[in-house]
Structure formats: structure tokens, C-alpha cells
C-alpha positions as CSV (number, residue, x, y, z in Angstrom):
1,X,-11.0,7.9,8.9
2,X,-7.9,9.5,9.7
3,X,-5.1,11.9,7.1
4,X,-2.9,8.8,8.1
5,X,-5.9,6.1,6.5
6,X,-6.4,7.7,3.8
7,X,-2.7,8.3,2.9
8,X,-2.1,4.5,3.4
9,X,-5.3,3.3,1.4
10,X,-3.9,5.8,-1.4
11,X,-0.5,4.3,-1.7
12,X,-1.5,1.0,-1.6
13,X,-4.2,1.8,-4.4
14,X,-1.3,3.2,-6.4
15,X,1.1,0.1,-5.7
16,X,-1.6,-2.1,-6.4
17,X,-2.2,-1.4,-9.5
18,X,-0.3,-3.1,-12.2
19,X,-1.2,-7.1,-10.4
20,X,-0.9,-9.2,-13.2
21,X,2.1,-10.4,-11.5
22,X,3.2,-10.8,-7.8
23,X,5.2,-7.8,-7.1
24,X,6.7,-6.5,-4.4
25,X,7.5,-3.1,-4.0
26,X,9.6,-0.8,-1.0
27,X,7.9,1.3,1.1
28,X,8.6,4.0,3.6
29,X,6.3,4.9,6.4
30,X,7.6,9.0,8.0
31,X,5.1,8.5,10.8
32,X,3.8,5.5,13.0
33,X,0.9,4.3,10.5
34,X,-2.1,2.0,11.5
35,X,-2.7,-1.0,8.8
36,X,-6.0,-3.0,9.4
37,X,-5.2,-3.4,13.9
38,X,-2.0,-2.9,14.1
39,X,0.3,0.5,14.2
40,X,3.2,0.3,12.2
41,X,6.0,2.3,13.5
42,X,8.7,4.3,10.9
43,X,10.3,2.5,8.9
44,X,11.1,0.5,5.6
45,X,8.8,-1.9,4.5
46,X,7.9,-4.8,1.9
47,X,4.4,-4.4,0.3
48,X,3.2,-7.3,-1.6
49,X,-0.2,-7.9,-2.9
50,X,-1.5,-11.5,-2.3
51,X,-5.1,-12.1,-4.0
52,X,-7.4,-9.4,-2.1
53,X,-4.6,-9.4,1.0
54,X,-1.7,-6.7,1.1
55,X,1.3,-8.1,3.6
56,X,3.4,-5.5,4.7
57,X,7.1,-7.1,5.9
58,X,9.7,-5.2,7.9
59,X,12.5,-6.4,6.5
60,X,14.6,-4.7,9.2
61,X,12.1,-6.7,12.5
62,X,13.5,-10.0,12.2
63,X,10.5,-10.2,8.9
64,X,7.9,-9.5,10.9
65,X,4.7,-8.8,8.9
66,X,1.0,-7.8,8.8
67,X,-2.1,-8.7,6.4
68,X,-4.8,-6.5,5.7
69,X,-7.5,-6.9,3.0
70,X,-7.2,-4.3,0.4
71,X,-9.7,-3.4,-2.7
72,X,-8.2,-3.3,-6.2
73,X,-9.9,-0.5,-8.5
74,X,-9.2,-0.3,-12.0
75,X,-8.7,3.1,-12.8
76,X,-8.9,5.2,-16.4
77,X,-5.2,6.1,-17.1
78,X,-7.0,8.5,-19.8
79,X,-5.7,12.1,-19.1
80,X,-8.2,14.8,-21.0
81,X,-6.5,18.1,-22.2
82,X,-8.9,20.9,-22.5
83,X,-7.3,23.0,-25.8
84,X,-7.3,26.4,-24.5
């Protein structure tokens, strides 16, 4: 996978946490950015989390928009302190 992957699979993992309700949330894209086929190119977007599909909507494009299936991980908020 590419920097550009991995950056998008972490901020959706970190958008799609908190899905007990259908939330949208704005995103920003600094660089053209692949989701699932297609290249994205900079811009403002919509990310909205639909069962195990994330739809990406550029609100500026005349709404155009693109699916691709994400994985939702629960992860342990729990921060350990070591006392030092």
C-alpha cells in the first residue's frame, strides 16, 4: 500500500468511530487521494459511514460521490501512564 492508503484508511478509522448514529463529518483531501478505484482529486469532502460502506461526496462536483467498504475496529480509549 501506499503513504496516501494508509493515511486515508487512518482517517476514516478515526471518523468512523463513534457509529451509533449516522454521522457525517467534513473532510479535506491536500493531495489527489485514491478511495477503493477511483482518485480523488483536492478538495472538500462529505464522509458518511453507511453500514460497512464509507461514501465520500464532493459537495463542490455537482454531489458527486464514491463508496468504498471500510472495516470498523473498536479500539481501547484506555491511555496507561507509567508513574515515573
Amino acid at each position: 500500500m501506499t503513504k496516501r492508503s494508509l493515511l486515508l484508511l487512518g482517517v476514516l478509522a478515526m471518523v468512523t468511530l463513534p457509529i451509533a448514529s449516522a454521522k457525517s463529518y467534513d473532510i479535506a483531501f491536500s493531495s489527489a487521494t485514491m478511495v477503493g478505484n477511483t482518485q480523488l482529486p483536492v478538495g472538500e469532502y462529505t464522509l458518511k459511514v453507511e453500514g460497512p460502506n464509507a461514501v465520500i461526496t464532493n459537495d463542490v462536483d455537482n454531489y458527486k460521490s464514491v463508496t468504498a467498504p471500510v472495516k470498523i475496529e473498536n479500539v481501547d480509549k484506555k491511555v496507561r501512564r507509567d508513574s515515573g
